[in-house]
VEXDREN-2710 file (C-alpha; in Angstrom, 1 decimal):
% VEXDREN-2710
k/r/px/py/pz
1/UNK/0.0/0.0/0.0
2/UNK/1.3/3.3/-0.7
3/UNK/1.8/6.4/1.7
4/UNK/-0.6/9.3/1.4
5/UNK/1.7/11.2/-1.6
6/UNK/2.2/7.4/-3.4
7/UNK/5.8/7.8/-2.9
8/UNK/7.0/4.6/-1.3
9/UNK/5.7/1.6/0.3
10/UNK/4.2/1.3/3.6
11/UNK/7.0/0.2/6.1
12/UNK/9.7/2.1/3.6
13/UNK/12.7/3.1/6.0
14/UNK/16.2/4.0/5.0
15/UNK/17.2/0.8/5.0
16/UNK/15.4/0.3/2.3
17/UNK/15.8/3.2/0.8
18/UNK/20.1/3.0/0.8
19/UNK/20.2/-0.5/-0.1
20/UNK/18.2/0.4/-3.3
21/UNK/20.2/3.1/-4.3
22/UNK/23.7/1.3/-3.7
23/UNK/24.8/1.1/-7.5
24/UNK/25.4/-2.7/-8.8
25/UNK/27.6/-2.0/-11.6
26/UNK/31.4/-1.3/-11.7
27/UNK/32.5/1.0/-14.9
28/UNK/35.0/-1.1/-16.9
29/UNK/38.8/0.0/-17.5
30/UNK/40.0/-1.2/-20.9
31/UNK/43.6/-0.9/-19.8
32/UNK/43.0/-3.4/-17.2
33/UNK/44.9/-7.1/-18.0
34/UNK/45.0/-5.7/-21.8
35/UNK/45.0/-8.5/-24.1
36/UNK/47.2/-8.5/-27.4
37/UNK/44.2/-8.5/-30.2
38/UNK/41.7/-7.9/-28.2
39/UNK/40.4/-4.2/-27.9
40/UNK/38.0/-2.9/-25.0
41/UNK/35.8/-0.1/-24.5
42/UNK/34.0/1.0/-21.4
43/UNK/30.8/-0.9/-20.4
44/UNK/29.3/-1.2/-17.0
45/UNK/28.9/-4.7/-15.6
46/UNK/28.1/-7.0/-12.6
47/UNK/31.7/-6.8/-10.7
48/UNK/31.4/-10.7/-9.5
49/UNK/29.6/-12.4/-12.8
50/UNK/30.3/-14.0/-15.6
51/UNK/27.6/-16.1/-18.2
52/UNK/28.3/-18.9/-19.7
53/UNK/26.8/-20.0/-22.8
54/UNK/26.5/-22.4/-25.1
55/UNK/25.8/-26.4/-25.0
56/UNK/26.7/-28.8/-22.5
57/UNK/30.4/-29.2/-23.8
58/UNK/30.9/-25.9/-24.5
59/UNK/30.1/-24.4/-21.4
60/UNK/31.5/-27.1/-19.5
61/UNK/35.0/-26.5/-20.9
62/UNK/35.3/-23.1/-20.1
63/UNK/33.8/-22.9/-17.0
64/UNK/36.5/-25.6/-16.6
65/UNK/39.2/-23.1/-18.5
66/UNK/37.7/-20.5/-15.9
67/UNK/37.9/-22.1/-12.5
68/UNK/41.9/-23.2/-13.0
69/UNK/42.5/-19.2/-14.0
70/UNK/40.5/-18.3/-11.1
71/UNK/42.0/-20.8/-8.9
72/UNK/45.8/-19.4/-9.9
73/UNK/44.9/-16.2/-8.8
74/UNK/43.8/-16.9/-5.6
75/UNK/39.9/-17.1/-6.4
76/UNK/37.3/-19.8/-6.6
77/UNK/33.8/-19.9/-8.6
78/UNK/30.6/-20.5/-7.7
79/UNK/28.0/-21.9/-10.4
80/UNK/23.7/-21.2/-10.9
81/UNK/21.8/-21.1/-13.3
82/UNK/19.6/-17.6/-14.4
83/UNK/17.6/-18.2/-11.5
84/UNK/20.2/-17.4/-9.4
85/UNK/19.8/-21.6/-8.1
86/UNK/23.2/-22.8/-7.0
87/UNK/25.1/-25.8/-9.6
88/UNK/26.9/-28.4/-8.7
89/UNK/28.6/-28.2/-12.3
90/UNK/27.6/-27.0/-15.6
91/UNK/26.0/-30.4/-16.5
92/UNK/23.4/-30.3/-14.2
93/UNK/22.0/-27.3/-16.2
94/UNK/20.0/-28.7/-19.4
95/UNK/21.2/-27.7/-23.0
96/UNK/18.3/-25.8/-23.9
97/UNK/16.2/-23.7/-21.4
98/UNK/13.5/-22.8/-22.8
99/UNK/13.0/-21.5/-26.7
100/UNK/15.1/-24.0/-28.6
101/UNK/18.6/-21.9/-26.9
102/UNK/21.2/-23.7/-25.6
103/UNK/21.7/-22.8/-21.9
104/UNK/23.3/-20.0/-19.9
105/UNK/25.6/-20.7/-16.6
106/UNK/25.5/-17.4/-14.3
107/UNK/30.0/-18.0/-12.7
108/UNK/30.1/-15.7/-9.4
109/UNK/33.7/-15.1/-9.0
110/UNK/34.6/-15.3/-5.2
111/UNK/37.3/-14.6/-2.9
112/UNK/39.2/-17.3/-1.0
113/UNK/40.9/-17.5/2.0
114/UNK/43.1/-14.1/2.0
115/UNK/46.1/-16.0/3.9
116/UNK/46.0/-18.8/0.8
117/UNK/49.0/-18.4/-1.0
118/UNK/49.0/-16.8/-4.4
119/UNK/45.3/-15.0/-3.3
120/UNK/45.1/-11.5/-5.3
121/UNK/45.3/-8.6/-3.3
122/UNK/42.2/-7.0/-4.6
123/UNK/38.9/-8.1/-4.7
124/UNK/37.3/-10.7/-7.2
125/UNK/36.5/-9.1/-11.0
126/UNK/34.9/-10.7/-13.5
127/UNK/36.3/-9.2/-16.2
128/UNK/40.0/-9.6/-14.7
129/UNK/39.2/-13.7/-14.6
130/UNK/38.0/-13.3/-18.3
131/UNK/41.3/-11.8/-20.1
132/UNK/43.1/-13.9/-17.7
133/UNK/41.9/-16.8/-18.9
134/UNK/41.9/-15.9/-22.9
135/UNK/45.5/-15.3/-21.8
136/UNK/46.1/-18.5/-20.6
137/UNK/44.0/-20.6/-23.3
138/UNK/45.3/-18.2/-26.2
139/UNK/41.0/-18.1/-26.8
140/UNK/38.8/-16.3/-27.3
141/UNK/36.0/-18.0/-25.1
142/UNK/33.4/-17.8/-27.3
143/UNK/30.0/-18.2/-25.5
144/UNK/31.8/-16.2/-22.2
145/UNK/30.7/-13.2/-21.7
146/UNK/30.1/-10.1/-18.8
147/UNK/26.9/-9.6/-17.0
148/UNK/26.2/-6.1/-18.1
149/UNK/24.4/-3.8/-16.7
150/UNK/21.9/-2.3/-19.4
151/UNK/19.9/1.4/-18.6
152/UNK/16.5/2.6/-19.7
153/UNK/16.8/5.3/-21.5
154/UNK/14.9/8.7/-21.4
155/UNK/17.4/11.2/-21.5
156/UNK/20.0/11.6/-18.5
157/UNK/19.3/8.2/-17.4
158/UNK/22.8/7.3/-18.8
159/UNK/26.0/5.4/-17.1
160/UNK/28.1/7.0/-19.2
161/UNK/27.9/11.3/-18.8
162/UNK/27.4/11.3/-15.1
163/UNK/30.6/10.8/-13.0
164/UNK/29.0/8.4/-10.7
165/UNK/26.6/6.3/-13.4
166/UNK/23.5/5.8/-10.7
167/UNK/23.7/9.8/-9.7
168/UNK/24.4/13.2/-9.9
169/UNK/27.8/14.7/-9.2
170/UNK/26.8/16.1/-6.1
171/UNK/23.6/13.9/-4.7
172/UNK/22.1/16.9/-3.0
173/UNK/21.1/19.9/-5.2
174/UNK/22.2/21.3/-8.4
175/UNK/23.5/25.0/-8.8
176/UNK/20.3/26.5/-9.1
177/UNK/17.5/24.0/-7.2
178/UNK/15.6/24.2/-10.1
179/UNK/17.1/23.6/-13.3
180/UNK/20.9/23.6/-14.4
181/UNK/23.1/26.9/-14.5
182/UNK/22.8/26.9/-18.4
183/UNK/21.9/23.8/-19.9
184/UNK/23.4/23.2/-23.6
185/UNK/23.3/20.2/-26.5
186/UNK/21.5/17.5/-25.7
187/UNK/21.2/18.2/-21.8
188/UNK/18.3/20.8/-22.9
189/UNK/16.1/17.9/-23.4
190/UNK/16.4/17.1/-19.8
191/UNK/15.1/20.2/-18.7
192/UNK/11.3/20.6/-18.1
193/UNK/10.0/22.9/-21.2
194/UNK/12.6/22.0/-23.6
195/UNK/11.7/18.2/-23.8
196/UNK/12.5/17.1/-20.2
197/UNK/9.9/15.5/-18.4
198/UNK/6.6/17.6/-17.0
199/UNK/3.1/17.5/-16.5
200/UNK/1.0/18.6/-19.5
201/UNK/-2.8/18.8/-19.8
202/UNK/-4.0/16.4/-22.6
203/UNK/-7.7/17.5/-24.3
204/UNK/-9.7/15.9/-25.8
205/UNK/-10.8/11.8/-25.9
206/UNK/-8.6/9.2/-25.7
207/UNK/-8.0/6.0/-27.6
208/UNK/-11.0/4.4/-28.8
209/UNK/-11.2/0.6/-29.7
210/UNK/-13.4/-0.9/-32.7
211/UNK/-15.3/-3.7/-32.6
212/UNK/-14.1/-7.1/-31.1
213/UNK/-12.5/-9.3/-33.8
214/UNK/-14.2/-12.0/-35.7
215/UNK/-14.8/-15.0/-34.4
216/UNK/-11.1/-17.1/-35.0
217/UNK/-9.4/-13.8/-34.7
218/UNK/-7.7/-11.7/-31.8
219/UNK/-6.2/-8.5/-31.5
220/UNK/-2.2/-8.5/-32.2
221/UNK/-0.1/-8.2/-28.6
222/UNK/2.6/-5.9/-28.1
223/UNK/4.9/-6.7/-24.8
224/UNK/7.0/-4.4/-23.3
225/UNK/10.2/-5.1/-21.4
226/UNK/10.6/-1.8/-19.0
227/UNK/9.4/-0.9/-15.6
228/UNK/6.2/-1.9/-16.1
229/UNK/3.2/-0.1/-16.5
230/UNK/1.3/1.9/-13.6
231/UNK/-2.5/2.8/-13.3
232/UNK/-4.2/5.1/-16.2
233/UNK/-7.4/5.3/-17.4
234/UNK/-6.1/4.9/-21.0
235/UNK/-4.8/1.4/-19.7
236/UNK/-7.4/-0.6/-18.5
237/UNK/-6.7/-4.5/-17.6
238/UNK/-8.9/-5.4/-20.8
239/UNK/-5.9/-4.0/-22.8
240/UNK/-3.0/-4.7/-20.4
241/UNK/-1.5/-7.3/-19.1
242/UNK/0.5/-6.4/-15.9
243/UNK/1.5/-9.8/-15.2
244/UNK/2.9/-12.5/-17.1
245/UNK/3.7/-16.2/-15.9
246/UNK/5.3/-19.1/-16.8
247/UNK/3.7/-22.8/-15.9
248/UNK/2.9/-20.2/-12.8
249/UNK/6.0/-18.6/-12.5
250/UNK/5.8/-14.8/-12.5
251/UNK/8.2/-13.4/-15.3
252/UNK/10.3/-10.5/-14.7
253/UNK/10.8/-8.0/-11.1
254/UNK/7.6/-8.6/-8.3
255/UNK/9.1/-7.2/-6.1
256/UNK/7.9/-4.3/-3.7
257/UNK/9.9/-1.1/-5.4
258/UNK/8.0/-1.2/-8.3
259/UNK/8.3/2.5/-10.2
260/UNK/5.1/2.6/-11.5
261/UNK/3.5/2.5/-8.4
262/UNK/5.6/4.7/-5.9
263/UNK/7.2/7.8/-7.7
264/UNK/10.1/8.4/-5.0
265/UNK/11.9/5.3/-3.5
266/UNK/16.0/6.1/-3.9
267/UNK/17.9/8.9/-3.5
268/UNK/17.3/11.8/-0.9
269/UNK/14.1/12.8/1.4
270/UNK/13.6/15.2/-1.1
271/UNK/10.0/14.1/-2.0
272/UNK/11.9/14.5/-5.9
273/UNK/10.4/11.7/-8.3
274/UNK/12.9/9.1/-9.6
275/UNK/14.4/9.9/-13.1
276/UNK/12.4/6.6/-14.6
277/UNK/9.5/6.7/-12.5
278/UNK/6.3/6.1/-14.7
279/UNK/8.6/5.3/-18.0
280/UNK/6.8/1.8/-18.9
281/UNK/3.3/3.5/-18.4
282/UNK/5.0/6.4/-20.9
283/UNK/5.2/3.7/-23.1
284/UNK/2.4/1.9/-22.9
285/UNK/0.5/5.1/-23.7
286/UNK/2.2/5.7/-27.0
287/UNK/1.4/1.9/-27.7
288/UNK/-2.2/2.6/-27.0
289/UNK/-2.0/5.7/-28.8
290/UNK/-1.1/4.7/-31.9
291/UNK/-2.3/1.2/-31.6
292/UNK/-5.5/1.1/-30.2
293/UNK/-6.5/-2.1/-31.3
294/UNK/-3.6/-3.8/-29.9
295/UNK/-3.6/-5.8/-26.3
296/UNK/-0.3/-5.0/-24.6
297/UNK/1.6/-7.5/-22.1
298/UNK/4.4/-5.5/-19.9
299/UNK/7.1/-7.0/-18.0
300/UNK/8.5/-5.1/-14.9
301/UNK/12.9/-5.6/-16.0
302/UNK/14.1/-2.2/-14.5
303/UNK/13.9/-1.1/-10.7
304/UNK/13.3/3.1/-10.2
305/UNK/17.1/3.4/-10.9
306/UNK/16.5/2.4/-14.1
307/UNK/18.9/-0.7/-14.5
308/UNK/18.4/-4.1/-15.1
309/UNK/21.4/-6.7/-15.4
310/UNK/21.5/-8.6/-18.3
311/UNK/21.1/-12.0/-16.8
312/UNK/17.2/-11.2/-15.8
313/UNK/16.7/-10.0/-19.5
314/UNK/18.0/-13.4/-20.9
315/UNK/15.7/-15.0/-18.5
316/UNK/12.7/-12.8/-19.1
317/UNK/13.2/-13.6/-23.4
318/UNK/13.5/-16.9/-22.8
319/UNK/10.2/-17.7/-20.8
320/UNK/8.7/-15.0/-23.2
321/UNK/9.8/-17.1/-26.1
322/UNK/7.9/-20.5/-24.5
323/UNK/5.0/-18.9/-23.9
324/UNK/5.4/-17.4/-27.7
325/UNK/6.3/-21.1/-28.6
326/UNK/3.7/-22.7/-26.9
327/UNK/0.9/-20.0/-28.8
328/UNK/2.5/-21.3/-32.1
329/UNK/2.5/-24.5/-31.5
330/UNK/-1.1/-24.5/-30.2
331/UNK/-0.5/-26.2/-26.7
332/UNK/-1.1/-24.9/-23.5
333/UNK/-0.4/-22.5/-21.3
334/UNK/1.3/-19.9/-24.3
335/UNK/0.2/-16.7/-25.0
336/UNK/0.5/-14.9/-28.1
337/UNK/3.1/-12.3/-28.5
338/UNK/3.4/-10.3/-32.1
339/UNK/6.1/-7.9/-31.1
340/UNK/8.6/-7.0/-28.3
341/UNK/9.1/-3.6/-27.5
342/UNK/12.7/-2.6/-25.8
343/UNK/14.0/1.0/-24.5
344/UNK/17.2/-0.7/-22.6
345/UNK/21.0/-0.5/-23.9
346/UNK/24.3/-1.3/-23.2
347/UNK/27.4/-0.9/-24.9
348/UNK/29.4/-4.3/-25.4
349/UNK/33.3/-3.8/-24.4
350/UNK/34.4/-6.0/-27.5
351/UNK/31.3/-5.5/-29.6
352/UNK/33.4/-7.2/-32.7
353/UNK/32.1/-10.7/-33.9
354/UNK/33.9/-13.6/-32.1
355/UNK/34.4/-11.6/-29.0
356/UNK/30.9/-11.3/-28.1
357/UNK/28.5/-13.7/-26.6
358/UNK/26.1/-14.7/-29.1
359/UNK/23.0/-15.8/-26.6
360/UNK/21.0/-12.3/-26.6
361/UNK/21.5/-12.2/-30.7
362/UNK/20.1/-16.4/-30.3
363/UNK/17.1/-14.9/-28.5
364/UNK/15.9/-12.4/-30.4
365/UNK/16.3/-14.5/-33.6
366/UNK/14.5/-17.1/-31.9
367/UNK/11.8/-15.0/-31.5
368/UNK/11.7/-13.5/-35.1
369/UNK/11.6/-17.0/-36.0
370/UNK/8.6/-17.2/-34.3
371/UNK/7.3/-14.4/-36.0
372/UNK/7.7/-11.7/-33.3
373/UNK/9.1/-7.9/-34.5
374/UNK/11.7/-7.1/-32.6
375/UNK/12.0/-3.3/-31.8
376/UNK/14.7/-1.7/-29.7
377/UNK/15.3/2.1/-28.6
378/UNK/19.1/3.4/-30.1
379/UNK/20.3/5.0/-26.8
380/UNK/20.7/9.3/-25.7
381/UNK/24.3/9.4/-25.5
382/UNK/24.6/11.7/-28.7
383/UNK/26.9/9.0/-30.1
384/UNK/27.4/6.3/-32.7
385/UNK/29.0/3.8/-31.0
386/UNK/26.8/0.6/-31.6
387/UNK/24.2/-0.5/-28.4
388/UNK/23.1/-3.4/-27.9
389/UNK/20.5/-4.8/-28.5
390/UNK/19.5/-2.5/-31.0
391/UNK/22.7/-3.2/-33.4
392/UNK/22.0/-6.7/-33.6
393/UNK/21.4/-7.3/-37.0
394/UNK/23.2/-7.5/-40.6
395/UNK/23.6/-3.4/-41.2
396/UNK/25.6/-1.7/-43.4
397/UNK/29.2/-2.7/-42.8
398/UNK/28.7/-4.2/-40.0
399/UNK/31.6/-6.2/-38.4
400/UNK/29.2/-8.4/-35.7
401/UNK/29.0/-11.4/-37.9
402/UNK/25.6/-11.6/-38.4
403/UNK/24.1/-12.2/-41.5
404/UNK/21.1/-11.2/-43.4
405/UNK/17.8/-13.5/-42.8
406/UNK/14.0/-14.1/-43.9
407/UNK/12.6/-14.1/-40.6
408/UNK/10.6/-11.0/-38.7
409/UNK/12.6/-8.4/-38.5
410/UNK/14.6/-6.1/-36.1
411/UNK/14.0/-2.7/-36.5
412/UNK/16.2/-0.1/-34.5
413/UNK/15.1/3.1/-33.5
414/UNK/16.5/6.6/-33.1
415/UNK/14.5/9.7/-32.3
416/UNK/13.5/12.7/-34.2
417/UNK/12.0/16.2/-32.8
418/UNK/8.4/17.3/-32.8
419/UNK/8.9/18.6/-36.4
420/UNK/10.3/15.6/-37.9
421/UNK/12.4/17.5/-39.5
422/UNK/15.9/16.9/-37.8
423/UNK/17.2/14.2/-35.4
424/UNK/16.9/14.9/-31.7
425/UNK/20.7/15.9/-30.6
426/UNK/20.5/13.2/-27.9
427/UNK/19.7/10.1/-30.4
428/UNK/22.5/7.8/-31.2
429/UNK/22.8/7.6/-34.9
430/UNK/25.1/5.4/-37.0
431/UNK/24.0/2.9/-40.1
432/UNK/23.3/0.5/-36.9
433/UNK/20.2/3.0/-36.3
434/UNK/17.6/1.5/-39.2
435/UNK/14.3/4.0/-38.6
436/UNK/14.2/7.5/-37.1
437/UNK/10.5/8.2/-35.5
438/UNK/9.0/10.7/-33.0
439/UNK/10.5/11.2/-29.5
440/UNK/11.3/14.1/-28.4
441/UNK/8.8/15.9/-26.3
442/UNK/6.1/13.4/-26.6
443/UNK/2.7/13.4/-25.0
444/UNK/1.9/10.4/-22.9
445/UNK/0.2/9.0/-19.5
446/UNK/1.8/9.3/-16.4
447/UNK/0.9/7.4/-13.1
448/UNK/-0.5/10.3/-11.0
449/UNK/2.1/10.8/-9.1
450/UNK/3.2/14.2/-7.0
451/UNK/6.8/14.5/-6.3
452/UNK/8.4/17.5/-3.8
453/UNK/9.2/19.9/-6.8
454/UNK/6.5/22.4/-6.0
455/UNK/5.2/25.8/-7.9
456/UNK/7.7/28.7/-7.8
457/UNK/5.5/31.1/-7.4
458/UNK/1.8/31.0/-5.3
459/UNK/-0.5/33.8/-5.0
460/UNK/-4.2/33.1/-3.3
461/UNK/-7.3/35.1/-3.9
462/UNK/-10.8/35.0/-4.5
463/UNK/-10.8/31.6/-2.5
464/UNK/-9.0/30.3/-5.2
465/UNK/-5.4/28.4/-5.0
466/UNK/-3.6/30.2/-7.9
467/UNK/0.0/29.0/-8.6
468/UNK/2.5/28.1/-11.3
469/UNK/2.7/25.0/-12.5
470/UNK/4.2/22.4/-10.1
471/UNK/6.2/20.5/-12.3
472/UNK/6.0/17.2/-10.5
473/UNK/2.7/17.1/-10.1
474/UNK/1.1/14.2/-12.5
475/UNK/-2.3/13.7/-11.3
476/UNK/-3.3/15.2/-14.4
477/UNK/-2.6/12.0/-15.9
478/UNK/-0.4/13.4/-18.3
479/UNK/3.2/14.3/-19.3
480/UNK/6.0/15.6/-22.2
481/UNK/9.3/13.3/-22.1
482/UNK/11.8/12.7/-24.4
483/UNK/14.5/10.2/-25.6
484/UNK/14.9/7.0/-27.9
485/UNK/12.7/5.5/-25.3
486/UNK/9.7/6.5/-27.0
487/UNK/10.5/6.4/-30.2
488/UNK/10.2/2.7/-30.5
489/UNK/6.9/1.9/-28.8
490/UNK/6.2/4.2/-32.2
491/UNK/7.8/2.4/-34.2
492/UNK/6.1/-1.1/-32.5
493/UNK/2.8/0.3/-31.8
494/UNK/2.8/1.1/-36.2
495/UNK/4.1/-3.0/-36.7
496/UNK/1.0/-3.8/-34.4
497/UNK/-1.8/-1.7/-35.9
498/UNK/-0.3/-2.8/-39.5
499/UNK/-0.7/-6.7/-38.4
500/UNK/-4.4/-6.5/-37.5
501/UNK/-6.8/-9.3/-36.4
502/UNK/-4.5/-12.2/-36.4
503/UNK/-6.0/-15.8/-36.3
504/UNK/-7.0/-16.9/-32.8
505/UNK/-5.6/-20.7/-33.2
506/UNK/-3.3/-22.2/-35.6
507/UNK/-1.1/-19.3/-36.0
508/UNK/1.7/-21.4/-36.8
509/UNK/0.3/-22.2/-40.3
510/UNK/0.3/-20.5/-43.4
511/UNK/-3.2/-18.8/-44.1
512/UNK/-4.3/-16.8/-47.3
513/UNK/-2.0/-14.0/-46.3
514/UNK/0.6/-16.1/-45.3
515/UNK/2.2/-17.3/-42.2
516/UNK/3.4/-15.4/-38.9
517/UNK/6.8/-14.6/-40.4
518/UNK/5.1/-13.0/-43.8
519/UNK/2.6/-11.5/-41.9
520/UNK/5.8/-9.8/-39.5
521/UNK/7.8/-8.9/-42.3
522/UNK/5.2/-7.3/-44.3
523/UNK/3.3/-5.3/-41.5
524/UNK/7.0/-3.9/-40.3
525/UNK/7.8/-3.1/-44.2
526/UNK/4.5/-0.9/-44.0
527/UNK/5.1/0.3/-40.4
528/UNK/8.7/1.6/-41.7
529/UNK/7.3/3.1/-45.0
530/UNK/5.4/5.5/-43.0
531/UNK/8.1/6.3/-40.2
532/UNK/10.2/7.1/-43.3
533/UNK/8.2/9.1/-45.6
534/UNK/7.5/11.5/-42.8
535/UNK/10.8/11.5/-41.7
536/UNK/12.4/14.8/-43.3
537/UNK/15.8/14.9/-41.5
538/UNK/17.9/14.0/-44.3
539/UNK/20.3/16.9/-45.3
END
């Protein structure tokens, strides 16, 4: 239950408060154990994890390759699966988990006995056991990879610009308590009135749904990996899903701190909102907005701070992908899923094909194969370095070894400004970036939250409150936001209102207008035809 301003939990105390806000991820340093043809960026990643992937064998062997490293340095390894459920070995974790993808091993790396001889004199790193052991096996480990710490992404949710990547520089106050000394370049989209977040009044009805399909038809389903999806009237439980299980396991975060439900749980008693409270309810709304006929399926992957590691997103695909499987295949307890709909990034430290783990890339193409558009956000960070997972597929020149395919496609998506007539300055661009669509300072609902950023200015009379705007004040219902974020619910709500009724059962076969792959591929070629024609950017 919330507290009277529906800011934290009932119970909330500090405790609670600090432990949430304690940042999981450790910035990498390339220059750390440097290995001789292998060239690192930064990235952020769980400090203590490695995944494993592959088959049996594979994984087996260089967990095996892994634990002797560790084991010379003073370190031992502890094995589970995504769960988190301790391993006796690798073996004991079945090839394929779900989806037709061979399995993932989560390897926490630990500290031994500091008086063992030959123990390191800093604490356990993942990344320091992984060059150590392509070192030592002259390999590349293929199938061993970080567990990386991927952001949501509105703009200034980013581990990259802030000096600490959970925070601001100083976690009290900013020069002026109400916006920045002089914000310039993309850091004006952050600011309330140039694209930043804030309250807006929306006029006017909302989305209105058409008849029910035909009998043997339903509406196409549009899930959304985020924060969630809060209260609104636009969303009612007849067109959202909040909750999603496997064979009755939930999918995804139930825990407490959910973000669309309490606007302030980290940080400072400030009563200030958190920077991604209300995102996946943001996004829903565009969803709904440009798809009204669609039914939408969220999945709670980031907490308030806005992060999710990448071993709960494998997880979350994979049982995704069964229940996607399972609709296909006509058996019980699927659901059907026509697209996926993801504003989260990271940047890969070796990004080059070979030095990557492929399981992600196996996912997603597992899903296409199903017939499931795959749409990912591009990232803020005004850059072109590639993110993942939106550059993986076959673009341009790309040196990720993947190659071109007939399945449902994956569409990457950058943002362009109100006019549509340039690219926002935040967006990432790069020939990775396929589609450019609204998403700066874009109208959507917001849970009706009211944060501790009040109105400058109040003057009573007549009996009347009369103020400026408070500009955390959401009961309205409403909001402007910007970043990549938004742009590709866009882009995924335009695939699902192109799709259509789809046939209730046997979706799996090939109908009049083809089967679930056709039918993918030629509602996205549509969907793109229109993001492109009114997308006047080019110079």
């Amino acid at each position: 239950m919330a507290s009277d301003d529906g800011s934290q939990p009932e119970n909330w105390t500090w405790r609670d408060r600090a432990a949430g806000s304690v940042p999981r991820g450790r910035t990498l340093d390339p220059t750390v154990d440097e290995v001789p043809g292998i060239r690192a960026y930064p990235t952020v990643y769980v400090p203590e994890e490695l995944l494993v992937s592959g088959n049996r064998a594979t994984r087996s062997g260089n967990i095996q390759d892994l634990e002797r490293v560790a084991g010379e340095l003073g370190w031992t390894i502890e094995l589970a699966d995504l769960r988190g459920e301790p391993l006796r070995d690798a073996e004991q974790e079945p090839d394929e988990l779900l989806a037709g993808v061979p399995g993932v091993t989560r390897v926490r790396v630990v500290a031994a006995d500091p008086d063992r001889q030959g123990a390191m004199p800093f604490a356990p790193d993942a990344w320091r056991l992984l060059q150590r052991t392509r070192a030592r096996t002259r390999s590349r480990l293929a199938g061993v990879g970080l567990n990386h710490v991927l952001a949501i992404d509105p703009v200034r949710v980013n581990p990259f610009t802030q000096t600490n990547p959970f925070t601001q520089t100083n976690p009290f106050t900013q020069t002026n308590p109400f916006t920045q000394t002089n914000p310039f370049g993309a850091a004006e989209y952050a600011q309330p009135g140039c694209g930043g977040r804030q309250p807006v009044a929306h006029l006017g009805s909302g989305p209105v749904r058409g008849a029910a399909p035909r009998r043997g038809q339903r509406r196409p389903v549009v899930a959304i990996l985020d924060t969630g999806c809060g209260v609104h009237p636009w969303l009612p439980d007849d067109v959202v899903t909040r909750r999603l299980d496997l064979d009755g396991e939930p999918i995804g975060l139930t825990d407490e701190a959910d973000p669309e439900r309490y606007g302030d749980l980290y940080g400072q008693l400030d009563g200030e909102i958190d920077p991604v409270a209300g995102h996946g309810t943001f996004i829903a709304g565009i969803v709904r907005q440009v798809a009204p006929e669609a039914d939408l399926v969220t999945v709670r992957l980031a907490d308030a701070l806005g992060v999710v590691e990448e071993h709960l997103l494998i997880l979350s695909l994979r049982q995704i992908l069964e229940l996607a499987r399972r609709h296909r295949a006509g058996e019980k307890g699927g659901a059907a899923i026509d697209v996926i709909s993801m504003s989260l990034s990271y940047y890969h430290e070796t990004p080059e094909d070979g030095l990557y783990s492929r399981t992600l890339y196996d996912l997603l193409k597992a899903a296409r194969g199903l017939g499931v558009a795959v749409v990912c956000s591009a990232g803020n960070d005004a850059i072109d370095r590639p993110s993942f997972p939106a550059s993986l597929w076959a673009w341009p020149d790309a040196d990720n070894g993947i190659a071109p395919d007939d399945l449902a496609e994956h569409v990457s998506v950058g943002a362009l400004n109100p006019g549509a007539t340039s690219v926002a300055l935040f967006s990432n661009v790069g020939p990775w970036v396929r589609v450019y669509a609204p998403g700066a300072s874009a109208v959507s609902c917001m849970p009706a939250f009211e944060g501790g950023r009040q109105a400058a200015t109040r003057e009573d009379r007549y009996e009347r409150r009369r103020q400026t705007i408070a500009p955390e004040d959401y009961r309205g219902g409403f909001a402007t936001w910007s970043g990549t974020s938004f742009a590709a619910p866009f882009v995924a709500g335009l695939i699902a209102a192109e799709l259509g009724p789809l046939p209730v059962t046997g979706a799996g076969k090939a109908t009049a207008s083809g089967g679930p792959i056709e039918r993918s591929r030629a509602a996205t070629e549509a969907a793109l035809k229109v993001v492109t024609t009114d997308d006047g950017s080019r110079v």
